[in-house]
PDBQT receptor file of N, H, CA, C and O in Angstrom, charges set to zero:
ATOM      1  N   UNK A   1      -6.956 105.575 -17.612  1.00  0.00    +0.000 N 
ATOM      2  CA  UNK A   1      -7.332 104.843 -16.418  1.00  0.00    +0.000 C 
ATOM      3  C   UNK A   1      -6.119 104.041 -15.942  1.00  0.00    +0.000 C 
ATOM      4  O   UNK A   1      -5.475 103.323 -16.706  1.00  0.00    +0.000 OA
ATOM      5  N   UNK A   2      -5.828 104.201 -14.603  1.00  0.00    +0.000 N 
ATOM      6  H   UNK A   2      -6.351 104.785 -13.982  1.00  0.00    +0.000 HD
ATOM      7  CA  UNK A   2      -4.369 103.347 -14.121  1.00  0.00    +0.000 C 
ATOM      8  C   UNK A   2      -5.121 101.950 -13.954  1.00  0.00    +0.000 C 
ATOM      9  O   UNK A   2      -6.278 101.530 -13.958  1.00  0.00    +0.000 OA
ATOM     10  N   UNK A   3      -4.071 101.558 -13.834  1.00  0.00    +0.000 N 
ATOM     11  H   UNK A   3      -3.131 101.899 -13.830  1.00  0.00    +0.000 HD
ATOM     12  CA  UNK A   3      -4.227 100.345 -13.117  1.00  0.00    +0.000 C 
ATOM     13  C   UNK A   3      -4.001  99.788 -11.601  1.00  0.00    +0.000 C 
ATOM     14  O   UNK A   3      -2.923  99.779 -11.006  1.00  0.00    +0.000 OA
ATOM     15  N   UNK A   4      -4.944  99.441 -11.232  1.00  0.00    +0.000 N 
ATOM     16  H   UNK A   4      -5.819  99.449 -11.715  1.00  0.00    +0.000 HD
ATOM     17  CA  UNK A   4      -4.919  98.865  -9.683  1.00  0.00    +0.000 C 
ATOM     18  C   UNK A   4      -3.888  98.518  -9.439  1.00  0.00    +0.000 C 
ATOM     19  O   UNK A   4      -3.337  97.990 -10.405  1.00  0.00    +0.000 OA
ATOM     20  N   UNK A   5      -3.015  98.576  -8.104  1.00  0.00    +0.000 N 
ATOM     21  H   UNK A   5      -3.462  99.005  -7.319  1.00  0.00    +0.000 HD
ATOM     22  CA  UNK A   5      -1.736  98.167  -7.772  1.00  0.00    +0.000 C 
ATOM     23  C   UNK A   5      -2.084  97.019  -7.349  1.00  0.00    +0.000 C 
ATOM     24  O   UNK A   5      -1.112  96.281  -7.184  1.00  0.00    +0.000 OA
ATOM     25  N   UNK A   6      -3.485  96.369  -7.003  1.00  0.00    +0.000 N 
ATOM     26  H   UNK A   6      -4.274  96.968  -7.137  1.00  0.00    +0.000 HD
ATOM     27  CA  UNK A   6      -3.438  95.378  -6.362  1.00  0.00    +0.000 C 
ATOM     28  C   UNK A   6      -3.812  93.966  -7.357  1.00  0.00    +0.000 C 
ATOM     29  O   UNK A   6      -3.773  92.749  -7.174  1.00  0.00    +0.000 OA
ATOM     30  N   UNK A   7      -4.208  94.924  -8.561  1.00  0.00    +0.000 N 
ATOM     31  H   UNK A   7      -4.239  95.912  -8.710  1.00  0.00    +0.000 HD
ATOM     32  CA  UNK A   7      -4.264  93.933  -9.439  1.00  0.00    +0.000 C 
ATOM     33  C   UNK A   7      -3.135  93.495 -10.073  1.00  0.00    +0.000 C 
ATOM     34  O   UNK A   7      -2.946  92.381 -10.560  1.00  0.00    +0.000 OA
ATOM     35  N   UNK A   8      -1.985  94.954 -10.021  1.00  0.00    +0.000 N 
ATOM     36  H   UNK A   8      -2.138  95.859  -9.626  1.00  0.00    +0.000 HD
ATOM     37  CA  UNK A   8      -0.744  94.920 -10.765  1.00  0.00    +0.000 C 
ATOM     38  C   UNK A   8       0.373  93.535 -10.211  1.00  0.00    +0.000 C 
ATOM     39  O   UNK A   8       1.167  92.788 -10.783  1.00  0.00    +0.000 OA
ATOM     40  N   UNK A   9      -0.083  93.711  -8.866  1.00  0.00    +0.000 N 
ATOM     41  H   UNK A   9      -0.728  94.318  -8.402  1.00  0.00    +0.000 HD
ATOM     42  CA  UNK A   9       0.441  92.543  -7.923  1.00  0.00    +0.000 C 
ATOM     43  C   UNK A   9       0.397  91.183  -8.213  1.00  0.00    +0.000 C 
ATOM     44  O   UNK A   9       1.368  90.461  -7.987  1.00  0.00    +0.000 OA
ATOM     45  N   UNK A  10      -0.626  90.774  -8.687  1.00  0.00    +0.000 N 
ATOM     46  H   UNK A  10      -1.414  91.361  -8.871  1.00  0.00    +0.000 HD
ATOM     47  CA  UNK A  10      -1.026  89.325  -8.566  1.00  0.00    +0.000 C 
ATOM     48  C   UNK A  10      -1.257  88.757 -10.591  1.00  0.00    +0.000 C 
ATOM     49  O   UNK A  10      -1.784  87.764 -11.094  1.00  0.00    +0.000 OA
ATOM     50  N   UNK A  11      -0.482  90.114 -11.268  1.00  0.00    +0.000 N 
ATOM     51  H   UNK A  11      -0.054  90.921 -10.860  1.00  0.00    +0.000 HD
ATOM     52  CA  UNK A  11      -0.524  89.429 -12.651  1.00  0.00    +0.000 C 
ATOM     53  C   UNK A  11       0.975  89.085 -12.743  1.00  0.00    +0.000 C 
ATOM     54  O   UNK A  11       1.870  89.582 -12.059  1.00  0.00    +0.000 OA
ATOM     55  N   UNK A  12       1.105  88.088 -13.769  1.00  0.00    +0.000 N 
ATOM     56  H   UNK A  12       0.379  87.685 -14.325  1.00  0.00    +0.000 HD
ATOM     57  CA  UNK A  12       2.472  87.926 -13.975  1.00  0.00    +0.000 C 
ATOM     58  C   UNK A  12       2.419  87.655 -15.767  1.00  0.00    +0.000 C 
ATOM     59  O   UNK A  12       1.388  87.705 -16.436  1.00  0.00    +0.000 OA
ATOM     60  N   UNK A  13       3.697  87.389 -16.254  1.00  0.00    +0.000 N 
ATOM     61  H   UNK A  13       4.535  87.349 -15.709  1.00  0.00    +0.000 HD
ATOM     62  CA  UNK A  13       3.803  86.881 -17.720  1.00  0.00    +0.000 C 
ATOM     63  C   UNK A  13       3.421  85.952 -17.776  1.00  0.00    +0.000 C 
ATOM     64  O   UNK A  13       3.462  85.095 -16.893  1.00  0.00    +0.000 OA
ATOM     65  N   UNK A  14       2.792  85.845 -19.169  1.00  0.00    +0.000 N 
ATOM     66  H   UNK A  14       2.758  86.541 -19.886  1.00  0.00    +0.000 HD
ATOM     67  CA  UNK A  14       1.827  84.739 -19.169  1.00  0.00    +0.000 C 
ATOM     68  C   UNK A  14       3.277  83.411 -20.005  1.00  0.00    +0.000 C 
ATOM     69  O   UNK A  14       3.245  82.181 -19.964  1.00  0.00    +0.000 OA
ATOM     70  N   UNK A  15       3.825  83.875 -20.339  1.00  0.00    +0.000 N 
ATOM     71  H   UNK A  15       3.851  84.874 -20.372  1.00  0.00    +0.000 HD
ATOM     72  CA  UNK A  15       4.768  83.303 -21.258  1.00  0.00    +0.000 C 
ATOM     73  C   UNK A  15       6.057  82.620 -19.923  1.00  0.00    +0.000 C 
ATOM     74  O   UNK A  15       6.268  81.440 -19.645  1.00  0.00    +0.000 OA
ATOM     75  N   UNK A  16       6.610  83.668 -19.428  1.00  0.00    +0.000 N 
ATOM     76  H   UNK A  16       6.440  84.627 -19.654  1.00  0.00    +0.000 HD
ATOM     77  CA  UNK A  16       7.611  83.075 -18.198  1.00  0.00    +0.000 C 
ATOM     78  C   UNK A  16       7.199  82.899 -16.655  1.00  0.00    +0.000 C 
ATOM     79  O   UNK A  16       7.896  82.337 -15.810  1.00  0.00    +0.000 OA
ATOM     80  N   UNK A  17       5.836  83.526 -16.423  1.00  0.00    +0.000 N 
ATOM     81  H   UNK A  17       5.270  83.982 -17.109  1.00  0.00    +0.000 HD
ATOM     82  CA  UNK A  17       5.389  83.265 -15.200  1.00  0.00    +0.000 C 
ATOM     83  C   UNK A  17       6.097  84.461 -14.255  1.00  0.00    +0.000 C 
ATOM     84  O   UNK A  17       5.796  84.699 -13.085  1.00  0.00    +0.000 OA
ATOM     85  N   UNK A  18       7.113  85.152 -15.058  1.00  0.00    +0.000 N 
ATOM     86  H   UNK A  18       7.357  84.959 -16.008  1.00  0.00    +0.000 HD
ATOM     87  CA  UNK A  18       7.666  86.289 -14.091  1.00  0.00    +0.000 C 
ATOM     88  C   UNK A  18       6.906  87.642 -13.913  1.00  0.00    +0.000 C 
ATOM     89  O   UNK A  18       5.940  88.085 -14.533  1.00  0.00    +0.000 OA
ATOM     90  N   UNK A  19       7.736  88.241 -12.730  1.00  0.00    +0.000 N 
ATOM     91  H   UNK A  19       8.521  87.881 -12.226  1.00  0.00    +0.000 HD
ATOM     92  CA  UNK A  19       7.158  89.599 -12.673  1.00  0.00    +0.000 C 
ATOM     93  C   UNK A  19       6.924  90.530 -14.003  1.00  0.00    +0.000 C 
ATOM     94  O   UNK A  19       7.280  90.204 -15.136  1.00  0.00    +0.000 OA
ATOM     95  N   UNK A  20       6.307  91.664 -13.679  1.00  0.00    +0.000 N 
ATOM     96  H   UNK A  20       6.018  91.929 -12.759  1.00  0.00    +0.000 HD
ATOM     97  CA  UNK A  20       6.009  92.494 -14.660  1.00  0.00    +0.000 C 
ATOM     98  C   UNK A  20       5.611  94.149 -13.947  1.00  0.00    +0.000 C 
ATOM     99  O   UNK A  20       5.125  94.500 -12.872  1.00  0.00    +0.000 OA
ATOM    100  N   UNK A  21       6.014  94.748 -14.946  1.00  0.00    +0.000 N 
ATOM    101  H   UNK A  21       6.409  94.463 -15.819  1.00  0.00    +0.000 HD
ATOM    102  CA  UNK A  21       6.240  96.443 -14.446  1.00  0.00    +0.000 C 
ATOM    103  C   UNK A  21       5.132  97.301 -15.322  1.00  0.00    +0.000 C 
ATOM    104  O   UNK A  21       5.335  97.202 -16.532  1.00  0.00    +0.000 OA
ATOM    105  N   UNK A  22       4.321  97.890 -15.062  1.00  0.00    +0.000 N 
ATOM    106  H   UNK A  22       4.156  97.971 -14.080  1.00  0.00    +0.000 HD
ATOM    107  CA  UNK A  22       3.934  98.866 -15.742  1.00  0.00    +0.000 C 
ATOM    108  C   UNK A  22       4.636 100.268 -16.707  1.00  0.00    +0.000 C 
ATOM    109  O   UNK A  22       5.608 100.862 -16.241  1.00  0.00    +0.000 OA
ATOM    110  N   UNK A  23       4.221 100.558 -17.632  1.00  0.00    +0.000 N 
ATOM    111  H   UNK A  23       3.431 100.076 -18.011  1.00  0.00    +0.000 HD
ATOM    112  CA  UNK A  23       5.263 101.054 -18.332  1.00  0.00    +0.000 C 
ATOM    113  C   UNK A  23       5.230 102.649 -17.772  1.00  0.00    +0.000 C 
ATOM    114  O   UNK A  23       4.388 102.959 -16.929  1.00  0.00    +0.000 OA
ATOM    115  N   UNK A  24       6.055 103.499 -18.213  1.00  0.00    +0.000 N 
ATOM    116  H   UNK A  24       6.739 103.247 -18.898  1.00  0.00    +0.000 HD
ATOM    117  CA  UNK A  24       6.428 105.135 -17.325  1.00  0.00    +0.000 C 
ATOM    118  C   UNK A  24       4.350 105.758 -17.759  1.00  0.00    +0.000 C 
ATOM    119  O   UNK A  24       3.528 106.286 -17.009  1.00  0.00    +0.000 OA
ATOM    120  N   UNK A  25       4.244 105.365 -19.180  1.00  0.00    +0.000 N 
ATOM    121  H   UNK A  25       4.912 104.936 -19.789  1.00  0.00    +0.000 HD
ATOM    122  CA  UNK A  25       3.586 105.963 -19.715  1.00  0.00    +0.000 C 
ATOM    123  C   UNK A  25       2.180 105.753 -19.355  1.00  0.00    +0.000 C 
ATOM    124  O   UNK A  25       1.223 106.392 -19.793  1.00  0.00    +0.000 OA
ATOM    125  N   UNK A  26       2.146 104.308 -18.088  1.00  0.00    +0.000 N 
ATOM    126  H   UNK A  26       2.924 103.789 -17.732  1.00  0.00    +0.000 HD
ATOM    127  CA  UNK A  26       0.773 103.606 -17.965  1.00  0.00    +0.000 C 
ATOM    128  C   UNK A  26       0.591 103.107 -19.408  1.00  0.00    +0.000 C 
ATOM    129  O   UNK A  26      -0.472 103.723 -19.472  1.00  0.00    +0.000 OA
ATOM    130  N   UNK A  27       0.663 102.654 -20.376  1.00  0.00    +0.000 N 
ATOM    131  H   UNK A  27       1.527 102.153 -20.324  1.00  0.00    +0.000 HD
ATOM    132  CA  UNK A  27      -0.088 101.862 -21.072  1.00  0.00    +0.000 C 
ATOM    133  C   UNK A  27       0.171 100.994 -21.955  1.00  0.00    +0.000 C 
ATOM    134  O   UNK A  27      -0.117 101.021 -23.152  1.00  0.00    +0.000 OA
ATOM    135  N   UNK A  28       1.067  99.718 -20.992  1.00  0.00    +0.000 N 
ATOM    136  H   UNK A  28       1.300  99.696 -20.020  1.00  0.00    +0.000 HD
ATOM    137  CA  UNK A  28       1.467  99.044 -21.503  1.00  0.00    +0.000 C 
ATOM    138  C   UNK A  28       2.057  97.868 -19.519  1.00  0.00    +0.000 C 
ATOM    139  O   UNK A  28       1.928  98.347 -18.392  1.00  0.00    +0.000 OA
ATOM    140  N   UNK A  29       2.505  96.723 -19.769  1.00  0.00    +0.000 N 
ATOM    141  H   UNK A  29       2.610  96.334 -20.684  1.00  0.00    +0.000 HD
ATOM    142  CA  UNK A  29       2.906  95.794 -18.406  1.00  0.00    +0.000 C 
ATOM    143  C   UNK A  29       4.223  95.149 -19.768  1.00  0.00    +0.000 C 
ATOM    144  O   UNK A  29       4.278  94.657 -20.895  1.00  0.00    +0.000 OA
ATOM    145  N   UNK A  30       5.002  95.567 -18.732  1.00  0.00    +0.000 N 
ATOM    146  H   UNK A  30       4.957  95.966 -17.816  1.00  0.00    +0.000 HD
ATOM    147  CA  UNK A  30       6.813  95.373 -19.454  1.00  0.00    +0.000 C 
ATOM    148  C   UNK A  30       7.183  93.870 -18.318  1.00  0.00    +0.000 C 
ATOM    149  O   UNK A  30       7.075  93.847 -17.092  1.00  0.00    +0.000 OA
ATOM    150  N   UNK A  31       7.622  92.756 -19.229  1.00  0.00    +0.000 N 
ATOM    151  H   UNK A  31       7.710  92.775 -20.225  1.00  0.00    +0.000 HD
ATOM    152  CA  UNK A  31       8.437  91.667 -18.419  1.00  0.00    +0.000 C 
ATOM    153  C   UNK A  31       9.283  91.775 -19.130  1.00  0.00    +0.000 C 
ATOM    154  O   UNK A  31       9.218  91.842 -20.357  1.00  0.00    +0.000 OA
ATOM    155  N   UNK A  32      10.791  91.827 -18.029  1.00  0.00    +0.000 N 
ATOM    156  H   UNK A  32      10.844  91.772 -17.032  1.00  0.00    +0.000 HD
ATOM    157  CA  UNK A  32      12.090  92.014 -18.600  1.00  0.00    +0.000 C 
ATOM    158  C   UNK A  32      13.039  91.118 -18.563  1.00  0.00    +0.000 C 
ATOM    159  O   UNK A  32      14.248  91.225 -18.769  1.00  0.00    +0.000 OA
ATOM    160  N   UNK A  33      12.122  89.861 -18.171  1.00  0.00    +0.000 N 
ATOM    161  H   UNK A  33      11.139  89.774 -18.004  1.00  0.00    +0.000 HD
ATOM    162  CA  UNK A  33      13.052  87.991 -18.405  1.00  0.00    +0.000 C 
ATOM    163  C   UNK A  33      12.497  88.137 -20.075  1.00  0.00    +0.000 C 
ATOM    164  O   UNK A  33      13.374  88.389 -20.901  1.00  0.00    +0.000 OA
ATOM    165  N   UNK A  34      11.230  87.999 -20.513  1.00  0.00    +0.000 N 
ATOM    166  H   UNK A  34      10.518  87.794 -19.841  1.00  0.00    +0.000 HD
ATOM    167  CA  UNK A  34      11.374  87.812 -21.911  1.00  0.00    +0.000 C 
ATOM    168  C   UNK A  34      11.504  88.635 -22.628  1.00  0.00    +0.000 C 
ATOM    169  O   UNK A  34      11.753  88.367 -23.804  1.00  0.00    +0.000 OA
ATOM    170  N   UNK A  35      11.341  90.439 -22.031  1.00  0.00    +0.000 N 
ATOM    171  H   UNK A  35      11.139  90.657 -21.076  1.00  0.00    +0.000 HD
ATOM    172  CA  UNK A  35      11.532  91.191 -22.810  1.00  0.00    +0.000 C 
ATOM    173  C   UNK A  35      10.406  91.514 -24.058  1.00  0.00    +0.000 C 
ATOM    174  O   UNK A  35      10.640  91.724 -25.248  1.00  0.00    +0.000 OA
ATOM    175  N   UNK A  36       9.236  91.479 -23.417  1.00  0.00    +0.000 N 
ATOM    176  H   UNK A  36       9.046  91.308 -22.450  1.00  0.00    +0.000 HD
ATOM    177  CA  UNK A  36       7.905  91.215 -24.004  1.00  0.00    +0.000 C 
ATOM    178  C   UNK A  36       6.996  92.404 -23.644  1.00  0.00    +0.000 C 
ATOM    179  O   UNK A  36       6.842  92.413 -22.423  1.00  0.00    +0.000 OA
ATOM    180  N   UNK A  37       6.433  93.264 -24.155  1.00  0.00    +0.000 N 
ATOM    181  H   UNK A  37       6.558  93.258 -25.147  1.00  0.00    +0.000 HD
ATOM    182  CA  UNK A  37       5.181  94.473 -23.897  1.00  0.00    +0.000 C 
ATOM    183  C   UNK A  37       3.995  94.178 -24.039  1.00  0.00    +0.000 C 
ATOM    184  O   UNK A  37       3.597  93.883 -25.165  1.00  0.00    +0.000 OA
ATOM    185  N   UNK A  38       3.023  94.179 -22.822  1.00  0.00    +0.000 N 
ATOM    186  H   UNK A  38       3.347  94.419 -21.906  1.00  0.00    +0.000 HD
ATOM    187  CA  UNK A  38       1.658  93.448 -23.181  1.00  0.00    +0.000 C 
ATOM    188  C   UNK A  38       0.786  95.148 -23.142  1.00  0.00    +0.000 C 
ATOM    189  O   UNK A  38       0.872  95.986 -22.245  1.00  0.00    +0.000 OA
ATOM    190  N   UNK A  39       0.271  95.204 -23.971  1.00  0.00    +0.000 N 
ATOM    191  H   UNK A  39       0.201  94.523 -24.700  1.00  0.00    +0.000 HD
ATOM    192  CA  UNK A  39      -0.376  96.288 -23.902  1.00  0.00    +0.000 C 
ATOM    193  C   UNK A  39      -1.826  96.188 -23.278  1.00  0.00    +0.000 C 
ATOM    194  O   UNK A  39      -2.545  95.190 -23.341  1.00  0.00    +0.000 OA
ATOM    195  N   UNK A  40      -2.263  97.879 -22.413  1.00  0.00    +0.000 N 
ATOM    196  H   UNK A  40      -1.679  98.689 -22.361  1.00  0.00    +0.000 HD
ATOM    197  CA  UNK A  40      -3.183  97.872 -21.951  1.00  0.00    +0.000 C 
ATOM    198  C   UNK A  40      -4.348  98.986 -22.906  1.00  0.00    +0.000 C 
ATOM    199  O   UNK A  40      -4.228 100.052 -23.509  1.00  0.00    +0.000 OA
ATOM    200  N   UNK A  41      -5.565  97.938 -22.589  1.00  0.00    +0.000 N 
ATOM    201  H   UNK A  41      -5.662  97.071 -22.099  1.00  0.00    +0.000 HD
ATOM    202  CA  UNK A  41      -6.592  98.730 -23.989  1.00  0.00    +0.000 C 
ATOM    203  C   UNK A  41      -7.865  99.115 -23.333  1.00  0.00    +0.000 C 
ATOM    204  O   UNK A  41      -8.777  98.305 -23.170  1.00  0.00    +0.000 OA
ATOM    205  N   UNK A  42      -7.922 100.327 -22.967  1.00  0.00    +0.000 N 
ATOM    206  H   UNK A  42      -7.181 100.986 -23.100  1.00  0.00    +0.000 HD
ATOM    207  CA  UNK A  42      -9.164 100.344 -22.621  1.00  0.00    +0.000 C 
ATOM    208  C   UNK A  42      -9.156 100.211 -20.893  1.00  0.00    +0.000 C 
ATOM    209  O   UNK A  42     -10.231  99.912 -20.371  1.00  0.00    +0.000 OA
ATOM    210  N   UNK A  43      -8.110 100.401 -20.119  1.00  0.00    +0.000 N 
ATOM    211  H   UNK A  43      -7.237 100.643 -20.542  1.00  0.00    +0.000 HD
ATOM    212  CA  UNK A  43      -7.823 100.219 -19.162  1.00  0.00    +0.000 C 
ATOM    213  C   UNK A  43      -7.642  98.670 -18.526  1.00  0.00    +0.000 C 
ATOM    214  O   UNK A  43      -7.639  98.430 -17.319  1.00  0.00    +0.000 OA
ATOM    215  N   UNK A  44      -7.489  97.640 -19.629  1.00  0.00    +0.000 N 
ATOM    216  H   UNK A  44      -7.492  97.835 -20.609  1.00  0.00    +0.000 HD
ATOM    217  CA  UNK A  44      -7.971  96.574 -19.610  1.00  0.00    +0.000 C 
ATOM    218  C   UNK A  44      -6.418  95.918 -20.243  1.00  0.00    +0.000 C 
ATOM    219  O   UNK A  44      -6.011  96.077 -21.395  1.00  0.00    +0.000 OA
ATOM    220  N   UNK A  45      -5.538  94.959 -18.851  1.00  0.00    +0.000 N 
ATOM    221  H   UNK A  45      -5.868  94.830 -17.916  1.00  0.00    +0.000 HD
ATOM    222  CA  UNK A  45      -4.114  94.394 -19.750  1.00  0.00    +0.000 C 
ATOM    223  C   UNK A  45      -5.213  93.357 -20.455  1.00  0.00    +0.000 C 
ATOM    224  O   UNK A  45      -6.330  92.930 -20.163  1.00  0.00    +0.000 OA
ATOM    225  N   UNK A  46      -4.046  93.157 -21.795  1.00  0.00    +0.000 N 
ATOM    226  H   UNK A  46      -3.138  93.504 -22.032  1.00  0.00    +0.000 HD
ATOM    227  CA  UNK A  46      -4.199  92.393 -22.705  1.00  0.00    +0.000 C 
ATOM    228  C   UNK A  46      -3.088  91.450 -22.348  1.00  0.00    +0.000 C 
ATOM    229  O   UNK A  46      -1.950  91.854 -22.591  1.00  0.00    +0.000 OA
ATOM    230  N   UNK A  47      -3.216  90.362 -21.857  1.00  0.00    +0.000 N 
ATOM    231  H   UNK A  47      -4.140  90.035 -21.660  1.00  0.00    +0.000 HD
ATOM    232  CA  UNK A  47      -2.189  89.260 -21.115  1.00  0.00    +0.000 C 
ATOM    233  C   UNK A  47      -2.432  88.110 -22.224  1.00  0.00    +0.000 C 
ATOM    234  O   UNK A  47      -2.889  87.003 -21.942  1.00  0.00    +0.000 OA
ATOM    235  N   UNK A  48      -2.062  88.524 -23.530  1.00  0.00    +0.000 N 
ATOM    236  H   UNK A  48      -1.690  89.423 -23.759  1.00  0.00    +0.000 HD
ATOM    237  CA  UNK A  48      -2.073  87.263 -24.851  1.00  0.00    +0.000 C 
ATOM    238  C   UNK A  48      -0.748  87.587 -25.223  1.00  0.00    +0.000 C 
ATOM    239  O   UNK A  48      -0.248  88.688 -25.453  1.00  0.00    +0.000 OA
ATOM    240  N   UNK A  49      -0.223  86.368 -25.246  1.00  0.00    +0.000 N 
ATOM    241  H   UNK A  49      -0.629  85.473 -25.059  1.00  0.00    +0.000 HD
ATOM    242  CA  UNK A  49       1.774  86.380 -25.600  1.00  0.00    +0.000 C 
ATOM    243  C   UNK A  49       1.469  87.007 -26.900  1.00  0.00    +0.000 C 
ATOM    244  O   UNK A  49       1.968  88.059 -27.301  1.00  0.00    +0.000 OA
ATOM    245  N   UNK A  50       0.322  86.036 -27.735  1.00  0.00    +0.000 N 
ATOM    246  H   UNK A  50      -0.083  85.182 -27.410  1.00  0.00    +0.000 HD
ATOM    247  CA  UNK A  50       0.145  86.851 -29.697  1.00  0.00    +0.000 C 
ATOM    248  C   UNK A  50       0.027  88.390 -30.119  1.00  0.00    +0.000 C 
ATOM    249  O   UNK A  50       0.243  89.009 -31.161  1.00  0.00    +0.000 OA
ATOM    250  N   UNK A  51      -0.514  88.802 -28.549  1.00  0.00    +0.000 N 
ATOM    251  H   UNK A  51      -0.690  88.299 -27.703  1.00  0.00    +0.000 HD
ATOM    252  CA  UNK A  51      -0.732  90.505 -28.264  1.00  0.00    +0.000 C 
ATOM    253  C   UNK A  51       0.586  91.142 -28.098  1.00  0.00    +0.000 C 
ATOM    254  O   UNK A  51       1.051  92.081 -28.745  1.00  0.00    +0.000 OA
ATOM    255  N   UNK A  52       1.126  90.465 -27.103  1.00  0.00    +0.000 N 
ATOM    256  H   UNK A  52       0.749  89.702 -26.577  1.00  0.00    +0.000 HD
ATOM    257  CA  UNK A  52       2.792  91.232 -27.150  1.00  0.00    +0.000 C 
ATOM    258  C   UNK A  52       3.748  91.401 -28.197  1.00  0.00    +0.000 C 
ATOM    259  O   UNK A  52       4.035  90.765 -29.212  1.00  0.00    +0.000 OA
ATOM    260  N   UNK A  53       4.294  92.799 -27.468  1.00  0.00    +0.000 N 
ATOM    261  H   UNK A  53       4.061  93.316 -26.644  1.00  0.00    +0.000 HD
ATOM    262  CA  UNK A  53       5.243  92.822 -29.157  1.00  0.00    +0.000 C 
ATOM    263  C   UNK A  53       6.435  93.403 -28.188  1.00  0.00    +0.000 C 
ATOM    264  O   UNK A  53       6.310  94.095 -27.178  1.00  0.00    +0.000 OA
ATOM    265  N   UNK A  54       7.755  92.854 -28.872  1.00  0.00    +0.000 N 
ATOM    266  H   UNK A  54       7.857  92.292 -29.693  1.00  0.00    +0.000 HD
ATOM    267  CA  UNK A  54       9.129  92.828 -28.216  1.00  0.00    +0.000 C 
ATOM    268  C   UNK A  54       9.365  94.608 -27.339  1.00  0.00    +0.000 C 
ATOM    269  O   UNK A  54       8.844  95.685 -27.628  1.00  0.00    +0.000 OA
ATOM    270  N   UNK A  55      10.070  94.354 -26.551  1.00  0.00    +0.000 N 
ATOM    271  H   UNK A  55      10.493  93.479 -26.315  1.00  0.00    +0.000 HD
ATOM    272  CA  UNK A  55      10.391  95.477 -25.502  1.00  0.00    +0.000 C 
ATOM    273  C   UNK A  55      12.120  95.689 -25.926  1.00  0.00    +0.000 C 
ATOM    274  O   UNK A  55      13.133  94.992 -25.973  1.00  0.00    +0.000 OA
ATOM    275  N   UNK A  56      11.690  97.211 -26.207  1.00  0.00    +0.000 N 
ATOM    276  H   UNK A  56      10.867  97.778 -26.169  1.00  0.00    +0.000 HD
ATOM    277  CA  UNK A  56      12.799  97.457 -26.659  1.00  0.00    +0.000 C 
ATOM    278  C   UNK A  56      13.093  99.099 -25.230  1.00  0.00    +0.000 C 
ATOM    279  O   UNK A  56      12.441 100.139 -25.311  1.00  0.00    +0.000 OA
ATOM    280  N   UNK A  57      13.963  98.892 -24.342  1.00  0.00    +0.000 N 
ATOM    281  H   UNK A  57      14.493  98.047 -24.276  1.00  0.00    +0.000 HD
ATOM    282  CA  UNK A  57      14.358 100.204 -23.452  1.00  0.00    +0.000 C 
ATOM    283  C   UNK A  57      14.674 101.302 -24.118  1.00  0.00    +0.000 C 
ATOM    284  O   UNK A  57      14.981 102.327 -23.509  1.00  0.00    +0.000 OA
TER     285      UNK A  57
């Protein structure tokens, strides 16, 4: 299940407040100020910093 662009719009990092990208694969929202992967479960982001795990390109 994608994710809404219009929802994709109006989320940000919960940690820096910055933008955020969806990943190539859909399933995952990449911020590349902290360099943080919030994964999506169930078609559903998981926007918990304790959920993220480091972003590696």
């Amino acid at each position: 299940m994608a994710i809404n662009k219009d929802l994709l719009d109006i989320l940000a990092c919960p940690k820096c407040k910055g933008e955020i990208t969806l990943t190539e694969k859909e399933d995952g929202l990449i911020c590349n100020n902290c360099k943080l992967l919030y994964p999506i479960r169930d078609g559903i982001p998981v926007m918990l910093i304790d959920e993220a795990v480091a972003y590696k390109p």
